[in-house]
Structure formats: structure tokens, C-alpha cells
C-alpha positions as CSV (number, residue, x, y, z in Angstrom):
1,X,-8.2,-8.7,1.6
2,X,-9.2,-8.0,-2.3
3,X,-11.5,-5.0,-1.0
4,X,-7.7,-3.5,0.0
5,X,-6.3,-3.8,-3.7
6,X,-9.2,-2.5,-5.2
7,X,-8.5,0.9,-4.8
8,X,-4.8,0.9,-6.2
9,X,-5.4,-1.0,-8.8
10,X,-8.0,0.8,-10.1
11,X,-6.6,3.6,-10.3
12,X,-3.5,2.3,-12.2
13,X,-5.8,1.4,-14.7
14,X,-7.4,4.3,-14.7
15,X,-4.1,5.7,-15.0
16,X,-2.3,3.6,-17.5
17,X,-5.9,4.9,-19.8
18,X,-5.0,8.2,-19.5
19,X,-1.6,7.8,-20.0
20,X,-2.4,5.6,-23.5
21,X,-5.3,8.1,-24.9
22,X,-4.6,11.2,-23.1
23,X,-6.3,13.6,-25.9
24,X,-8.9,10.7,-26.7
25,X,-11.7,11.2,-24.9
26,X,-13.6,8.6,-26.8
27,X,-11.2,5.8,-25.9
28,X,-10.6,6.8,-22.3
29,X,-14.3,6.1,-22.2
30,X,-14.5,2.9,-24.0
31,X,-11.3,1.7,-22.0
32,X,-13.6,2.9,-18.8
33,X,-16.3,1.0,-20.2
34,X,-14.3,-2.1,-20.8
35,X,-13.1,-2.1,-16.7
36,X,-16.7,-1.6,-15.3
37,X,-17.7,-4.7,-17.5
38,X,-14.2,-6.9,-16.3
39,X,-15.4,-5.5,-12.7
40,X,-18.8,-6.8,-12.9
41,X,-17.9,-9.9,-14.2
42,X,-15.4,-10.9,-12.2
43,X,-17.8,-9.8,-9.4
44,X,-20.4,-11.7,-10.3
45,X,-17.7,-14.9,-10.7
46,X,-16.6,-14.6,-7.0
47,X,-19.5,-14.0,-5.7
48,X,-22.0,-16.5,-7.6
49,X,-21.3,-19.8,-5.6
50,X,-22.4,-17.6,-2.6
51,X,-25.5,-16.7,-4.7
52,X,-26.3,-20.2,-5.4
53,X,-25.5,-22.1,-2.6
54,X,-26.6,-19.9,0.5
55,X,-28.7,-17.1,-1.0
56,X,-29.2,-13.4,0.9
57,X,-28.8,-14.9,3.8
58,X,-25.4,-16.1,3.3
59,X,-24.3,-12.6,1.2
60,X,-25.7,-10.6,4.5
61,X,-23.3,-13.1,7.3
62,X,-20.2,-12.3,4.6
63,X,-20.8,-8.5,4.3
64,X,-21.3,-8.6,8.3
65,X,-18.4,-10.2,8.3
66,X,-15.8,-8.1,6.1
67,X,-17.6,-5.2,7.7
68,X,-18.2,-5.4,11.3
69,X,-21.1,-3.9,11.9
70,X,-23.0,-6.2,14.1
71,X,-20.0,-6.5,16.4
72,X,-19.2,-2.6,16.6
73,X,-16.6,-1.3,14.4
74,X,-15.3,0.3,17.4
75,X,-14.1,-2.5,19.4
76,X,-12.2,-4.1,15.9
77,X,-10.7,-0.6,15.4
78,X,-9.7,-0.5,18.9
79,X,-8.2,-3.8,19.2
80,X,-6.0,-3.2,15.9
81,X,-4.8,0.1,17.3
82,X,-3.8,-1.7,20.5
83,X,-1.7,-4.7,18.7
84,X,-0.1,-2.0,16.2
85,X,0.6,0.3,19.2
86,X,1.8,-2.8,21.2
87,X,4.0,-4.0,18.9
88,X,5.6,-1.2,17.7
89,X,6.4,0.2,21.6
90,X,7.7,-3.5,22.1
91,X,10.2,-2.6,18.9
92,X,11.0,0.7,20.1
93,X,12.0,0.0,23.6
94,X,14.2,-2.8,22.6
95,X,16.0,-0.6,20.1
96,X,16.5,2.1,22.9
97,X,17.2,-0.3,25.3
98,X,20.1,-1.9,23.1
99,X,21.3,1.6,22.5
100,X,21.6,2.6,26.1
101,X,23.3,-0.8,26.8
102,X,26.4,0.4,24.8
């Protein structure tokens, strides 16, 4: 789930920089700087008992995993689609359904 909250919080800190030292592009880049080195260590922190313990291995089965190449994207993209789709006619047919009935 972290991959998903990468994104927008990067880019609120990337944002929040430029917000801060708008004319300053000296700071913007040692405030850049500063979030590749958090990034990379906090990478490394997750990701080191993996490291340690299973080796490439291990690191390969958890990228397979979050990523499902092996499996076929296709068929996980697929089945998502379908529960969405499913669960969201399910909704609407009972709200239309409820409407008709008054």
C-alpha cells in the first residue's frame, strides 16, 4: 500500500519547497537533496531485514508479488475491474430499484 502514497506525498513536498524558496533555487535543491537522502534511508530501513534475512531471492518473491508479473497482470486487472464493476451495479440497481418502488 506505501507504493500508493508515494506519489502524493512526494509531490507535497515537492510542493511545500517550492512554495517556501520559490526564487531560491539553491535551497529548492538542497531541500531536494535532503528528500532523496530521507527516501533512501528510509528505503534501505524497510527493506534491510529482507536483505539480511532472505537475500535476492526473497527481494525477487516480494517484487513478484507487489507486481504481478509471474501471474499476468491481466488476470489481477481483470478480476479488480469485475468486483468494482460488480459492486458498484449491485449499488446502483438497488438505488433504482428503491426509487421505482415509490
Amino acid at each position: 500500500m506505501a507504493l500508493y502514497f508515494t506519489l502524493p506525498f512526494g509531490v507535497y513536498a515537492l510542493a511545500l519547497l517550492h512554495q517556501r524558496h520559490s526564487g531560491n533555487f539553491f535551497k529548492i535543491g538542497l531541500g531536494i537533496s535532503w528528500l532523496l537522502v530521507i527516501f533512501t534511508l528510509t528505503f534501505g530501513v524497510i527493506w534491510s531485514p529482507f536483505v539480511i534475512r532472505g537475500g535476492i531471492s526473497t527481494i525477487e518473491d516480494i517484487v513478484y508479488r507487489i507486481f504481478p508479473v509471474r501471474r499476468g497482470i491481466f488476470e489481477g486487472k481483470v478480476a479488480t475491474v469485475w468486483c468494482m464493476l460488480h459492486h458498484s451495479g449491485f449499488k446502483f440497481l438497488k438505488v433504482n430499484f428503491w426509487e421505482r418502488s415509490l
